[in-house]
C-alpha positions in Angstrom: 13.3 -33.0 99.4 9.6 -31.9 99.2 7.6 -29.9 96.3 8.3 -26.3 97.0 5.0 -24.2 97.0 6.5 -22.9 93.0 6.4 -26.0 92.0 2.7 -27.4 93.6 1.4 -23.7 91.8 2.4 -24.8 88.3 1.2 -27.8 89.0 -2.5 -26.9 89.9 -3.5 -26.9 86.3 -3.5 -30.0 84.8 -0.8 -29.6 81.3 -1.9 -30.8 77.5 0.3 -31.4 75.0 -0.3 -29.4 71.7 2.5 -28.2 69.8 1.3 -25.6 67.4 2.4 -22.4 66.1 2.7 -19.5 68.1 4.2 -15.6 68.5 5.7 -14.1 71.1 6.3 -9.8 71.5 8.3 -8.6 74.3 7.1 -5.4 75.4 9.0 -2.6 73.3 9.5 -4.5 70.7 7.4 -4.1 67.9 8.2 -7.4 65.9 6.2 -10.5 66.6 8.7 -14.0 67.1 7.9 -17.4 65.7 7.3 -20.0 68.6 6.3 -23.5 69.0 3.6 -24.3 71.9 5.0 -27.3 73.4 2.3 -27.4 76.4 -0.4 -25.2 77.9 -2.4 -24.9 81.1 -5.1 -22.8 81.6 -2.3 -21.0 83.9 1.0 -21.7 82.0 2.6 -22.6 78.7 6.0 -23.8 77.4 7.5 -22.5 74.1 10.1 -23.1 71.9 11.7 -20.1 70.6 14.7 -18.6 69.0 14.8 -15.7 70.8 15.9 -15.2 74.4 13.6 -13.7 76.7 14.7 -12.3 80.3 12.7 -13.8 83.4 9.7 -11.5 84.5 9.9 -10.0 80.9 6.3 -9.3 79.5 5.5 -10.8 76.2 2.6 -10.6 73.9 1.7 -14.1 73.3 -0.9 -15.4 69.9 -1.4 -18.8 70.0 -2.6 -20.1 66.1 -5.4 -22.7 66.9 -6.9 -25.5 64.5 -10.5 -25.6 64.8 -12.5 -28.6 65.3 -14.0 -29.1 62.1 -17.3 -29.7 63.2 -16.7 -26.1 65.1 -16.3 -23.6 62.3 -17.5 -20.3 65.0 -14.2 -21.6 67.1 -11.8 -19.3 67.8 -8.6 -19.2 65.5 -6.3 -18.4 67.9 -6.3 -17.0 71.5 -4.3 -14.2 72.7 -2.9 -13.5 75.8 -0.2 -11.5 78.1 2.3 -13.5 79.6 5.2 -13.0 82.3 8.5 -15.2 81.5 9.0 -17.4 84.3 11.7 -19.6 82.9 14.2 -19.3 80.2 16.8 -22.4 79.0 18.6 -23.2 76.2 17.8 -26.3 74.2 20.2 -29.1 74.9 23.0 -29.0 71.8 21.6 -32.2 70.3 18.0 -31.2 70.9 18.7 -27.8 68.5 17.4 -27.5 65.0 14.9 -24.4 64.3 14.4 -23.4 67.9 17.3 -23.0 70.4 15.3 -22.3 74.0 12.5 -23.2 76.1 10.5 -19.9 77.4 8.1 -21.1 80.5 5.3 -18.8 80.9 2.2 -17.6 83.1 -0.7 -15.9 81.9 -1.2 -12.5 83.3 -5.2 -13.1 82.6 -7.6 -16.0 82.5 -7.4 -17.9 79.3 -10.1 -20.6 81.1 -12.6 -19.2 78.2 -10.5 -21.6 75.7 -9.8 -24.8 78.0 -12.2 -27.0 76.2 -10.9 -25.9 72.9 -7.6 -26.8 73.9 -8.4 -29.7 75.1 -10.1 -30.8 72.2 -6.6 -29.9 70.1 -4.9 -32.1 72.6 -7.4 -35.2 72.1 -6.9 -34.3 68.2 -3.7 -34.4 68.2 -3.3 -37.7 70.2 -5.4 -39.3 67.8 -2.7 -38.5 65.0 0.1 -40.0 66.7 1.8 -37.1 67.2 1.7 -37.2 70.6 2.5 -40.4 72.8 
């Protein structure tokens, strides 16, 4: 069975790997959630979160950025609205802090940042945090 068209959208963007802090606000609700960034696109990201989210929900999303440190006018975080495309509980032996995996698209261009992210990517290859 092919790609469906869903699939060859998220797809487009080419993911990095950069798990760094994050928050998440649902519309309506006026306290911000702890989340880990486990991948972004210039279209997308994947969290981990301990709250649930409901598909199509809107959230408020801050993503906390390390600046390069030959960059000290860099951004120290980027903020963003986001629609919840995908929401999945964390496999029982995959639990610890964070118990579900919260897909998202960006309701607006975050292309401004994609060299900065990128850069955090690279960075944190270096380290070995990332295979």
């Amino acid at each position: 069975m092919g790609a469906s068209s869903q699939d060859e959208d998220r797809r487009r963007h080419s993911r990095k790997l950069v798990c760094v802090a994050a928050q998440l606000e649902a519309d309506g609700d006026d306290t911000p959630h702890p989340a880990l960034l486990r991948d972004i696109s210039v279209t997308g990201a994947l969290f981990l979160t301990r709250v649930a989210y409901d598909v199509d929900e809107v959230l408020d999303v801050v993503i906390v950025l390390d600046r390069p440190p030959e960059d000290v006018d860099a951004p120290s975080e980027v903020v963003a609205r986001a629609r919840v495309l995908r929401m999945a509980d964390l496999e029982v032996g995959r639990r610890d802090v964070w118990r579900y995996r919260v897909a998202v698209t960006f309701e607006e261009d975050i292309s401004e940042h994609r060299e900065l992210l990128e850069s955090l990517a690279e960075r944190l290859a270096k380290t070995g945090l990332h295979g």
